[in-house]
N, C-alpha and C positions, 0 to 999 in steps of 0.2 A: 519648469525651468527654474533652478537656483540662481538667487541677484547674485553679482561680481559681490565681493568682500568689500567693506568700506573702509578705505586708508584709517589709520590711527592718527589726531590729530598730534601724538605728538612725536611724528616725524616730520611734521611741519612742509615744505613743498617738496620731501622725497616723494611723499604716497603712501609710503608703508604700508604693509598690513601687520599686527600685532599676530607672531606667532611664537610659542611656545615650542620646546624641544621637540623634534623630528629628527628621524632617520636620514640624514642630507644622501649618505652613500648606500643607500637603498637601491633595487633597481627598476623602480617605478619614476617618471618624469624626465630622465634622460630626452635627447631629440640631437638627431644631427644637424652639428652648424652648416648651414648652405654656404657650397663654396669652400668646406674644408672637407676633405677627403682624411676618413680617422680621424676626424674632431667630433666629440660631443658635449653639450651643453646639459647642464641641471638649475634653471634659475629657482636661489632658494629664496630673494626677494627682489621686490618692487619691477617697475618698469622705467624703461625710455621712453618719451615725446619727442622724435627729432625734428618735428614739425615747428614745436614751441620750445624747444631745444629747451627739454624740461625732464625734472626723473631721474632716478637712482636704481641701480638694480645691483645686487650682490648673485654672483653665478659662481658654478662650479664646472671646470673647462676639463676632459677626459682627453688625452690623446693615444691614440694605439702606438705602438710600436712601429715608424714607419713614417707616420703622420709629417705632414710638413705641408707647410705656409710659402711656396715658390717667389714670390713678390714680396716687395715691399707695402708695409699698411699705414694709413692716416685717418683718424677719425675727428671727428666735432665734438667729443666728451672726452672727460676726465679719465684717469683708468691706473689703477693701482694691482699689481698681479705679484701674488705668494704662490711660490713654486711647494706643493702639500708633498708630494713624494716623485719617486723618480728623476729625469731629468730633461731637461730643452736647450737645444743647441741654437744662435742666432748664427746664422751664414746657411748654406744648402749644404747637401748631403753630396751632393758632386764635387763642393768644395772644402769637406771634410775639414782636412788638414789646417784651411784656415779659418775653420768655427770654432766660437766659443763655449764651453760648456757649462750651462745652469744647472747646478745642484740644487736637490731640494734644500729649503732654506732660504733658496735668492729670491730676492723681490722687487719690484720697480712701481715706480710712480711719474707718469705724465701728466703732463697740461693736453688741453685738447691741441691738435695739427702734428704734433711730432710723429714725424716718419720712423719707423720700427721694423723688424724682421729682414729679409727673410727667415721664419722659423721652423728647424725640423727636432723629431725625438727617434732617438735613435732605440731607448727602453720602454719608451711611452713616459707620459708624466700625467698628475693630480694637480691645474692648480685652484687657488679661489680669485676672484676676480670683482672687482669694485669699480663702479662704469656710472659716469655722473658727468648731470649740468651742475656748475657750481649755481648755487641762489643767486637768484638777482638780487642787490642790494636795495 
């Protein structure tokens, strides 16, 4: 059995691990998000502790063509999301007419509790995703 990789002390209480260039759109590491139907994940660092509401993780979010988020979402971390290619529409696919459409390019940034979505993709989209406790002072 291989030990877990040891954080890099100098990401200080992300966790890190020091990794050098990779294939991020390879198709090795993918895993479906539970709970989203045509969502898939690639975390290409660190992790969450929502326990010690602690940790940083940079992911890579897939959604097929279709995909969609029916509810509204709130979470306990941070979260910053770059639309890579394609696109995401915020409202439902039922209510089309009055969703808005995310091109690639578009990006956002929360505090943790803000309420979000519902989100669907009507082309599928690529995006990257930045998911953090801020440090405790």
């Amino acid at each position: 059995m291989t030990a877990a990789p040891t954080p890099h002390p100098g990401f200080g209480a992300f966790g890190k691990i020091h990794r050098e260039f990779f294939d991020a759109l390879g198709p090795e590491g993918w895993t479906d998000v539970a709970g989203y139907a045509g969502v898939s994940e690639k975390i290409l660092s660190g992790q969450l502790d929502p326990e010690r509401r602690a940790g940083a993780v940079t992911r890579l979010a897939r959604w097929q063509p279709g995909a969609a988020v029916a509810t509204t979402v709130a979470h306990d971390w941070c979260e910053e999301v770059f639309i890579v290619s394609g696109s995401l529409r915020i409202g439902t696919a039922a209510a089309r007419d009055q969703s808005t459409r995310l091109p690639a390019g578009t990006y956002a940034v929360r505090p943790a509790h803000v309420v979000h979505g519902p989100f669907f993709s009507d082309e599928g989209c690529l995006l990257i995703e930045f998911m953090y406790y801020p440090p405790t002072p």
